[in-house]
Structures are given as C-alpha cells and as structure tokens.
N, C-alpha and C positions, 0 to 999 in steps of 0.2 A: 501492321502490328500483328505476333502471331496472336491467336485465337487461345484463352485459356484453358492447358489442358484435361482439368475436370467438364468445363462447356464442350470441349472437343470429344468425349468420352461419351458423354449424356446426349450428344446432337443437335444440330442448329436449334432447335426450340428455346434450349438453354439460355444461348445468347443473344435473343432478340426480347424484345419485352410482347409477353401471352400471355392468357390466363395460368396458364401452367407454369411460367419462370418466375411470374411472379409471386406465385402462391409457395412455389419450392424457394426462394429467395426469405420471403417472409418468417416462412419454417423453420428454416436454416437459422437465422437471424435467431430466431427463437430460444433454439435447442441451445444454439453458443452461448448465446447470453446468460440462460436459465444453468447452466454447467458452473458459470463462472462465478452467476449471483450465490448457488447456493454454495460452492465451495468459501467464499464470503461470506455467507450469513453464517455456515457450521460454527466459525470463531467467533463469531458475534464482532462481527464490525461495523461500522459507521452506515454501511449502505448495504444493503441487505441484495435478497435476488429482486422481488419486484423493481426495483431501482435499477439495477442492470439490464435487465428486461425493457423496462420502458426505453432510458437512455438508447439503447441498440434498438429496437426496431423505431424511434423514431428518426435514428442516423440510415436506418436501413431504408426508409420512406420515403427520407429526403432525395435520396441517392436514386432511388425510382424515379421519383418528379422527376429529375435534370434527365437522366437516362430517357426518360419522355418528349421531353425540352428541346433534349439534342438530336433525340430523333426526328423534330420538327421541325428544326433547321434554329431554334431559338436560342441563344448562348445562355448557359445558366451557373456558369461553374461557382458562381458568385455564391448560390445557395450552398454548396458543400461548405465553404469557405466559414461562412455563415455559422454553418450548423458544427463546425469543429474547435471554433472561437467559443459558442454556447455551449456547447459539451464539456470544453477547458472549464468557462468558468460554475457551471453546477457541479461538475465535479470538484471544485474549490470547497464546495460548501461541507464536505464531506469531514476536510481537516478539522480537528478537534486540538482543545486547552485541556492538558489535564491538570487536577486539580495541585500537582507538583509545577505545573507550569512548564510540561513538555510535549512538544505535539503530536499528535495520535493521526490516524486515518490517509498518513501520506500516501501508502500502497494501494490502498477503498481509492483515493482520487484519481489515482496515475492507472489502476487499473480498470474506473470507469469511461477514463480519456481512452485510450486503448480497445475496450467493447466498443466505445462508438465509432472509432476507425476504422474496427473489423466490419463494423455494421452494415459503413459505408462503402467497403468492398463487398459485401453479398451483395447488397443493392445494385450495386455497377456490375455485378454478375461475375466478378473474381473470384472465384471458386477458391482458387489452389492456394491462391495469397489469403483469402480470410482463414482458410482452415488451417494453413502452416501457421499464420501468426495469433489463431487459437490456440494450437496446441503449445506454440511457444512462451505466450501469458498463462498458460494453465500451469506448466511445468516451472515458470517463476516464483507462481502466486502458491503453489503444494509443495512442491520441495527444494527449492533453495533456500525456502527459510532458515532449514535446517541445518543446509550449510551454512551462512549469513551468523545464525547463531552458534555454531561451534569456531568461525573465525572471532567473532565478537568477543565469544569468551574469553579468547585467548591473547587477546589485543594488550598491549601495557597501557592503554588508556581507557577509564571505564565511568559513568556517571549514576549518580543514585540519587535517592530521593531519602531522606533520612528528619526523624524523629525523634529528639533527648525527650526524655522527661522534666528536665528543668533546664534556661538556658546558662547557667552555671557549669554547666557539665561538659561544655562544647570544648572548652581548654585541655579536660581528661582525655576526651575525646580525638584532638589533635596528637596530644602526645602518643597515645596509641598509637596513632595510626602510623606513626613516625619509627616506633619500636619494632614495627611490623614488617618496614620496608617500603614505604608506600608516600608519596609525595604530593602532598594537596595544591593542586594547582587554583582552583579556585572552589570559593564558597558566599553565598548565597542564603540570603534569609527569604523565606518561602513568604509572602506580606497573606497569601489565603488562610493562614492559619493563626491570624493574629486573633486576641485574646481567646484563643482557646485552650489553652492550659499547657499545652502543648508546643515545642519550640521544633517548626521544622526548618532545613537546609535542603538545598541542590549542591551536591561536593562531586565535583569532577577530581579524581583520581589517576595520575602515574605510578605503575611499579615499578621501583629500583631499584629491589633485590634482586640479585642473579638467583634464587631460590626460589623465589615466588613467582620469575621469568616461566623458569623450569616447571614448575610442581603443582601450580594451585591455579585455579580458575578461579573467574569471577564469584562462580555462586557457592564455592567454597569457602573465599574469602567474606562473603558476605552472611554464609551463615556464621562462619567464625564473629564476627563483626556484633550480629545479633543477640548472641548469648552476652553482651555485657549486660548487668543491671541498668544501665541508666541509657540504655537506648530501646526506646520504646517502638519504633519501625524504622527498618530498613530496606530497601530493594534497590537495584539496579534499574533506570529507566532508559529506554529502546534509543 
C-alpha cells in the first residue's frame, strides 16, 4: 500500500507509532475537531465544540489502541467497528423535537458522525484523508447552507409552523391562501399547544401560480402571510 503522502513529507516517524506521531496525531485530532465544534457552537446548535472535541479525540485514541494492536500482531479492527456504531448512536442524541414538531440537529448529528471518522484517520496516521475530508465537512457545515437555503426558498413546496388567534379563523385562512395561488397539501393540528389560547398548525404548502413560480420566495410570501389580523405567528420550518 503507498505510504500517505502528508506521512511521506513529514518522514518515517510519522507513520509508525512514537512519542512524536502520537502527540502530532492527538494535536491534530484537536485542532480539527475544536474548528468544527466551534463553527457549531457560533449558531448555537445541539452540540457545541467541547462535544466535538471529545467525540474526535476519543475516535482518535481508539484508532491508536488498534494501530498498537496491530502492531503486535493482535487483530483489533473490531474496536474501530465498535467505536463508529458508538459515535452513530451519541451522535443520535443530538437530534432534537421542536416545539412545532419538527426535527432540529440533523446536520450537529451527521456532522459529529463524521469528526469521529476523521478522528479515526489521524489516529491511523492518514494524514491526507483526515484533512481533505476536514476541509470537505467544514465547507458543508459554512457555506452551503447558503446555497441549501437560496434553493429552498425557491422550491414550490414549502412547510411552516403557523399560529391563528382563534380556531375559527383557519377557514379565512384557507381561502387566502387559495386566492393567493397556493395549494394546501396538508394541515395539522399542533396537540403542544393545546389549551393555550392559541390554535397552532403545520401547513405544508404547494405553489400554483405561474406568478409566484416566478417572482416571490418563501419569505416573502410569508411575510405577506403575517401581516393578516388574525394570524398570530408564522415561519417557515427547515
């Protein structure tokens, strides 16, 4: 197998296990994790940096141990195995119920499954593979949001979380939306908001107008939406 070409650059020390590969290995592990946790915590999501942090160096540890193992002649692959199962499912826990009843922190999950994968290539002393598929999660998780949400907006299918002030209102409501050009595919009575004065819905939305195709985004349409009297909140959820 060739020799990875960051180990190949830096010299055999690299890729044997020393006090020196290991400690550059650990570091590593560090810096990557500590980049991703906090571009994470900046938006305030489910899992912050120390969480990414831990997750990755202890995929980075594990990845030592076996690297140790196998230098011993002992088969260990079982442990990675192990440790990529356990990192899927803590990273599960991350998912979140929002109080509209829509789920939050899939990208926090998929993105701390991912740190421990990189983790586990510093540990195995793949240099070139951890840092490429660093940078390739980093460039995910910061800017394709952006695109993510300029196709979003533009999409003819779009879902909100929505708030009348009486449930009486929800007929007015419909007809609106109807006048608008806009096709209610499904709706939804929110049960977390029972007797609170308050009547919310989940309204999954099609547009139909060739107009609104054209000319209007989502959050246009949704401020327009908001300015009626008798809709007390409206948003778009992700």
């Amino acid at each position: 197998m060739k020799p990875d070409f960051i180990a190949s650059l830096l010299g055999p020390w690299s890729s044997t296990l020393s006090v020196g590969s290991v400690f550059l290995r650990i570091i590593l592990s560090l810096i990557l994790s500590a980049i991703i946790g906090t571009e994470r915590a900046s938006k305030r999501h489910s899992a912050g940096l120390r969480t990414f942090i831990i997750i990755t160096l202890a995929s980075t540890s594990a990845a030592l141990i076996v690297d140790h193992l196998m230098e011993n002649g002992q088969a260990a692959s079982w442990v990675l195995a192990a440790v990529i199962i356990a990192s899927a499912l803590i990273s599960g826990y991350s998912v979140l119920f929002s109080s509209s009843g829509t789920i939050k922190g899939l990208t926090t999950s998929t993105g701390l499954w991912s740190c421990s994968v990189i983790g586990i290539a510093v540990g195995m002393g793949l240099y070139t593979i951890a840092l490429l598929s660093f940078v390739a999660l980093l460039l995910s998780l910061s800017l394709f949001p952006a695109i993510e949400k300029s196709l979003r907006d533009r999409s003819n299918h779009f879902e909100v979380h929505l708030e009348l002030k009486n449930k009486s209102d929800l007929s007015n409501f419909i007809a609106t939306i109807r006048k608008l050009g806009m096709r209610i595919d499904d709706i939804e009575m929110n049960p977390a908001y029972a007797n609170s004065g308050v009547s919310a819905y989940t309204v999954l939305f099609t547009i139909s107008s060739q107009e609104l195709k054209k000319y209007k985004k989502h959050s246009e349409i949704i401020e327009a939406l908001s300015s009626i009297d008798y809709v007390a909140y409206i948003e778009e959820t992700a």
